[in-house]
N, C-alpha and C positions, 0 to 999 in steps of 0.2 A: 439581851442582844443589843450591842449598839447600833444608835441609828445612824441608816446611812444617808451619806448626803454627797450627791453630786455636782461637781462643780465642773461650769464649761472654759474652758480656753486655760489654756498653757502658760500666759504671758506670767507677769511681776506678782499682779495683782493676785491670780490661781494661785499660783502656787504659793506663795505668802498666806492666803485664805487655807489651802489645803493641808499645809504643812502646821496650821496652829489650831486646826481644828480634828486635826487626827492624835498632835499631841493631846489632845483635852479626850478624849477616849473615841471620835466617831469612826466609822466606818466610810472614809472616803474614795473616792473616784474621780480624779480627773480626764472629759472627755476632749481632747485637742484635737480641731481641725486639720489643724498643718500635718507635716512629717516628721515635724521636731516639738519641743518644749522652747518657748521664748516670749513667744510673740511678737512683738516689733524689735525684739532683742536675738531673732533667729542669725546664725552663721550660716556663708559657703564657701565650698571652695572651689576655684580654677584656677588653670596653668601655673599651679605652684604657689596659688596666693590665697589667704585665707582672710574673707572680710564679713567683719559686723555688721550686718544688713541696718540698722537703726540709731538706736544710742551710740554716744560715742564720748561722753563727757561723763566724767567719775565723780563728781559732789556730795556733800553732805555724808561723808564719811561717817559720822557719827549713827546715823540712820540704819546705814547696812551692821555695824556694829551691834545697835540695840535689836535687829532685826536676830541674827544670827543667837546674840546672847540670849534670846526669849526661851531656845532651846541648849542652852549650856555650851554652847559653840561661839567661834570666834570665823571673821571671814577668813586669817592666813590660815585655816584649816582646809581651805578650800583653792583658796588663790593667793597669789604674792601681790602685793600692792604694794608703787611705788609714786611717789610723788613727783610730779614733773614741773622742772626748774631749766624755762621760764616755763610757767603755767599756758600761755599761748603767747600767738606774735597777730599785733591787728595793722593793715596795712591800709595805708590813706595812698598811697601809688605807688608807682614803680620805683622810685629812690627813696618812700618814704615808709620804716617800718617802726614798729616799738615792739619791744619784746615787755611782757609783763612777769618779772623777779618773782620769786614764790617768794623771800622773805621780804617782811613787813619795812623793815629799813631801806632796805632796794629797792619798797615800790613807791614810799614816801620821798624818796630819793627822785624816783623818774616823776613824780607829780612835780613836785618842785621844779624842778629843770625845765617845765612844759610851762608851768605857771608859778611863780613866787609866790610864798604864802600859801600854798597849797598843800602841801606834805602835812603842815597842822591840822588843815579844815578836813583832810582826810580823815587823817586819826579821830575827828569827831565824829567827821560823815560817819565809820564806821562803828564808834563806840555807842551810837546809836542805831546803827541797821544789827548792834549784836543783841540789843536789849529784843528788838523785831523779831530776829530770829529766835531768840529765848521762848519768847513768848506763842509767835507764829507756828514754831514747828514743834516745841515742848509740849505746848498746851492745847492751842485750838484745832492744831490736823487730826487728834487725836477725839477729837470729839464724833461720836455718829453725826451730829448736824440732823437729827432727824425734828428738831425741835427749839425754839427761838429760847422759851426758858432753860435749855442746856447754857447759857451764854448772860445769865441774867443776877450770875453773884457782884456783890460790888466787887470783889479785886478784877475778877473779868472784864466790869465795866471798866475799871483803870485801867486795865491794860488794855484795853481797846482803844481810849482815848489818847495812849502814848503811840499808839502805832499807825497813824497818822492818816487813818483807814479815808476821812474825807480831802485828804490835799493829794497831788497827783506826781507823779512820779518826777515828773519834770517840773514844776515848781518847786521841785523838796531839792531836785539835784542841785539846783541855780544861785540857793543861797550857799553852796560851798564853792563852786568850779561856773568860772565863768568861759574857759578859753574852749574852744568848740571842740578840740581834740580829747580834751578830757571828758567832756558832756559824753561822746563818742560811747570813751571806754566804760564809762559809767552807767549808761543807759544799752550796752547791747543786749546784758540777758534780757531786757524787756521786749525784745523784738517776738521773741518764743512765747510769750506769756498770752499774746491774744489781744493787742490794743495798745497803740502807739504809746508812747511816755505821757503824752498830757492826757490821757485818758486811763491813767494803770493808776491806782491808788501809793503812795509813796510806799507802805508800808515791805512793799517787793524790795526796796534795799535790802530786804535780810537776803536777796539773792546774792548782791554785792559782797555782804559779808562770806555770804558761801564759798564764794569763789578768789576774795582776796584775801582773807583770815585764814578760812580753813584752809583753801588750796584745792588743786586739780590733781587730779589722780588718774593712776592705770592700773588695770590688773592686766600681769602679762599671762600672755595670749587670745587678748583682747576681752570685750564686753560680755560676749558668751559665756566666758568664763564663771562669770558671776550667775546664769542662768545655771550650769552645768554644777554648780554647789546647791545651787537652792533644790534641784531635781532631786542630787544624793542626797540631801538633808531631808526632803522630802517622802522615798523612796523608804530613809532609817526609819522614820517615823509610820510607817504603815501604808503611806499612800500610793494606790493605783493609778497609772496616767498610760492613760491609753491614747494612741494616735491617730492621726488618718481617719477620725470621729466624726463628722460633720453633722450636729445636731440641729434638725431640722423641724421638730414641734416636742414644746410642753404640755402632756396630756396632765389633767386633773382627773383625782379619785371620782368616781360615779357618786354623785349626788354630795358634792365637796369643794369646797373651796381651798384645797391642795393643792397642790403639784405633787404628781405621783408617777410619770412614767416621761422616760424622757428617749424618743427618739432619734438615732440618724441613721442614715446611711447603711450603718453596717450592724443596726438593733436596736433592741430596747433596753431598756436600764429602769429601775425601779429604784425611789427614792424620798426621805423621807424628808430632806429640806435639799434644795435646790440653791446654787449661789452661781449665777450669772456673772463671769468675767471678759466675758467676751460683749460685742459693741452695746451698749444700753440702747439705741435707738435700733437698733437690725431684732436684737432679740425682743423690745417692744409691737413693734410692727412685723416679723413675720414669726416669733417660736410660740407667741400665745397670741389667744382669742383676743383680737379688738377689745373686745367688752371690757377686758381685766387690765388693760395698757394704765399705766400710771400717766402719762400724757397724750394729750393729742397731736396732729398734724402742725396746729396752730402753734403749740408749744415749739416744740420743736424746730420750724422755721425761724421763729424768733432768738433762737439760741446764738448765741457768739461764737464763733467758733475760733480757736486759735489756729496757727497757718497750718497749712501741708507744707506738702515739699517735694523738690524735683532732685532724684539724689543718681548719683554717677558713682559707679564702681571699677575703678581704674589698676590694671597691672600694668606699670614704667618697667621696660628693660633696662631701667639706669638711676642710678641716687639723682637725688635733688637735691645739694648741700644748702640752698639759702630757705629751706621750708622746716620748720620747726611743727613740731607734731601735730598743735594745733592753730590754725589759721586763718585769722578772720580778716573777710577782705572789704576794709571799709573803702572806698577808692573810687563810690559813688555817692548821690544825695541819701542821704538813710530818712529823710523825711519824705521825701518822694518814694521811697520804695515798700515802705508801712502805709502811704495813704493808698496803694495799689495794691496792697495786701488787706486792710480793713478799711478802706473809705469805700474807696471806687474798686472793687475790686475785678481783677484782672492779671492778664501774664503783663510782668513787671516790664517799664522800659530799659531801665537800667539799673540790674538787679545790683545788691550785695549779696556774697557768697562767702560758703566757710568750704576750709579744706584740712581732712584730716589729714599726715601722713606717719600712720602708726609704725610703720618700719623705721621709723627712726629711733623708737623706744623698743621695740619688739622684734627682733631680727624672724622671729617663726613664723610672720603672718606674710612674707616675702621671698621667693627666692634670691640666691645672695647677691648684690649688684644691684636689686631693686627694687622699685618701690611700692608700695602698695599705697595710692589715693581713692580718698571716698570725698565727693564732692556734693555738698546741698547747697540748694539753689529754696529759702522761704517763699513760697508762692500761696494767693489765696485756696481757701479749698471749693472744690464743687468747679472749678475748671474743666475744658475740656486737653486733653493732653496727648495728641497724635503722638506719631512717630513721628513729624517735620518738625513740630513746634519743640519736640526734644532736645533733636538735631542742632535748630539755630540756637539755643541757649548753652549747648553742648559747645558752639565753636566761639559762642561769643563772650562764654568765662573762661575758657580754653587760649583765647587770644590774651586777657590779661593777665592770668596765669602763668602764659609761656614771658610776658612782657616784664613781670616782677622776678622770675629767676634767672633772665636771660638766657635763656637754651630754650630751644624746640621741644617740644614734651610729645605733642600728637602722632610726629611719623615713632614715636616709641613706645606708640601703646600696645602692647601683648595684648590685653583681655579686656572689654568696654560690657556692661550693662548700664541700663538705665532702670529708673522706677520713680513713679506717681501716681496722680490720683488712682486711678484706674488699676495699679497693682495694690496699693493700700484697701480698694472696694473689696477687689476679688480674694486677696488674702485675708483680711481681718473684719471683713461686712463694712468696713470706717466708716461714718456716716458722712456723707458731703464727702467721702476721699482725704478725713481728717488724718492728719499724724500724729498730733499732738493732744485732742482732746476739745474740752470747752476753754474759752477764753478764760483769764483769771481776773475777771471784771469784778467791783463791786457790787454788782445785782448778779453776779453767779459765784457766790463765795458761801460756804458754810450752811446755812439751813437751806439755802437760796436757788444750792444745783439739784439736780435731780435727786431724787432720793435715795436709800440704800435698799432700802424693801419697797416691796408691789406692796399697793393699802388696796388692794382687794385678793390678790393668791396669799394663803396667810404665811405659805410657807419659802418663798420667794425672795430673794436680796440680792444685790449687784453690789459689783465690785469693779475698782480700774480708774480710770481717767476722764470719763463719764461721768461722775458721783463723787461723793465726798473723796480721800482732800483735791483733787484734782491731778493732772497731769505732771508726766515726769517718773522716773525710775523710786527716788527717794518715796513720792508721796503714792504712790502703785502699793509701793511695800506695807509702807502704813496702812492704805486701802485693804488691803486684805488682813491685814492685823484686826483692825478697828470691826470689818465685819463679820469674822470668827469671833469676837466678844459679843456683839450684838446675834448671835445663833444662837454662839450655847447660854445667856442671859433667857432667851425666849424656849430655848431648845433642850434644855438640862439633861 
């Protein structure tokens, strides 16, 4: 009889774990809180408009590829993906935009144009953030990290030494690009990652490379999409996913240091290895005994946490022609608004903001005429987030917004939600009202984040953005890959 094994929450992470642990012969069960499969990848719809509550940035193509191929599948078996050309447009004010080229010619192109001499120093910047990436997402995400000698061959140690893990993200930028508009573009994925630029280890240009080599993607009918393949694929493969599950304690076998029964809301389940996808800290502190917690209190206060976020779901009765799918609005201090996100933390003074508007690539997620925006505002986590404080950040990116497309946008909104900390707590347990995960700091990278197994339930493991590889759609997928080999290794 195979054993079974239950695994909690729906998200990247679950189902990636559930789907490669059912392939290998187990008896799986996913229980999901929510009403859907996703997780912070969940879809709604209103008044004719259909949006991706979360993600919204397609990277690391290759990822979902190796993902999907583990089972003899490809992702356009699932979804169509297209490449989006420009990749995004990042705005310094209202007359002033750049659009960033998907091909490499056109962006060494616009470097140039911004700064002489720079189009070259690119092509290095990135011929070295590819060797990063090579190395970073080939080799080390893939590691359980449950241990310092995983990391202790010499070609390891070489490739640790090339990836420039002790110099900082902004001293690495500096010796390529000096003109502050390019620093800009160059340092935004760091904003996500959990720690200003002079505090992120260089080696994150393989983000750079991710997104200017590989390029930015869409799957039409949005990000769900991607959840609603992994489900089928999931489903092919044997796996139960039950919903509306709210699991609320890990019992162990009588007189065992197991995990043997797992309850919520609407029952029991019995189970013979357990894999935790849902919050590492929520299910630490309330689904098992104190006694058995892999960290304490103290630990966990001490953790980094990368930002939350204040996000707006916007239906326009009307196109926006100057807004390009994705939109990032540089057009305040970005060093002032990282130190108000990881120094001093608090609601920003003068935020920067991204804005999606998918209906420009995706006519189905809009009715026809208009538009569909999803507005995030990075803020720190563990805030407290009324309905006022919503409101004025709601009018006061709303105002530069309407100021960069010249037209009125607010008397046009059809359908307005909001969401933060407080809906991240109550939908996904987040910890602190997290989005994103743990910061990708040097003291939380690889053996360093929390762990993938409980070292006291024997039969216990986590998965997600919490624990090894960290935060992000790409590295979620991995997350549950990497701990479905660490099962069935201990689980056979």
């Amino acid at each position: 009889m195979p054993k079974r094994v239950i695994v909690i929450g729906a998200g990247f992470a679950g189902l990636s774990a559930a789907t490669s642990l059912a392939n290998k012969g187990y008896d799986v069960t996913i229980l999901e809180k929510n009403e859907m499969a996703g997780g912070r990848a969940r879809v709604f719809q209103a008044s004719g408009f259909t949006f991706d509550m979360g993600p919204s940035w397609y990277w690391m193509p290759d990822i979902f590829e190796t993902y999907f191929a583990r089972f003899g599948k490809k992702p356009s078996d699932y979804y169509n993906l297209i490449r989006l050309d420009p990749s995004y447009s990042v705005i310094f004010g209202p007359d002033e935009a750049v659009d960033l080229p998907a091909d490499m010619d056109g962006l060494k192109r616009l470097f140039e144009s911004i700064e002489p001499g720079s189009g070259a120093r690119l092509e290095e910047f990135l011929r070295q953030a590819a060797y990063k990436y090579d190395v970073g997402i080939h080799k080390f995400v893939w590691k359980p990290s449950r241990s310092i000698t995983e990391f202790m061959s010499l070609k390891l140690l070489y490739d640790v030494a090339r990836l420039d893990v002790f110099q900082s993200f902004a001293s690495h930028a500096r010796k390529f690009f000096s003109h502050p508009r390019l620093l800009q573009l160059i340092e935004f994925p760091i904003l996500f990652l959990g720690a200003t630029p002079q505090n992120t280890p260089a080696m994150y240009s393989l983000m750079n490379y991710a997104e200017m080599a590989m390029g930015t993607w869409y799957p039409m009918g949005g990000m769900h999409e991607i959840v609603k393949g992994m489900v089928s694929l999931a489903e092919e493969k044997g796996v139960k996913i039950l919903l509306n599950q709210n699991v609320q304690q890990i019992e162990l076998a009588p007189g065992s240091l197991a995990a043997r029964r797992i309850v919520t809301d609407k029952g029991v389940f019995e189970a013979d290895v357990v894999v935790a996808g849902a919050d590492y800290n929520h299910v630490e502190t309330k689904l098992v005994d104190p006694r058995l917690r892999n960290y304490d209190d103290a630990y966990w206060k001490k953790r980094v946490m990368a930002p939350s976020s204040l996000l707006f779901y916007l239906g326009v009765n009307k196109r926006l022609p100057k807004l390009q799918h994705h939109n990032l609005f540089f057009d305040e201090d970005f060093t002032l608004h990282a130190e108000e996100i990881y120094t001093n933390p608090r609601w920003p003074s003068r935020p920067l903001f991204y804005a999606s508007a998918p209906s420009k690539t995706d006519p189905s997620v809009a009715p026809e005429g208009s538009e569909n925006l999803f507005l995030l505002i990075p803020v720190a986590p563990d805030l407290t987030d009324d309905e006022a404080t919503r409101e004025k950040y709601y009018q006061l990116i709303m105002e530069r917004l309407e100021a960069y497309v010249g037209e009125p946008i607010r008397e046009h909104v059809v359908y307005k939600r909001s969401y933060a900390h407080s809906d991240f707590k109550a939908d996904y347990n987040a910890f602190r009202g997290n989005a994103y995960g743990l910061a990708n700091t040097l003291l939380q990278t690889a053996f360093l984040k929390p762990s993938l197994k409980n070292k006291k339930v024997t039969n216990l493991f986590y998965t997600g953005q919490l624990t090894v590889p960290g935060p992000g759609v790409p590295p979620s997928l991995i997350s549950g890959l990497v701990v479905a080999d660490e099962v069935a290794r201990e689980f056979a």
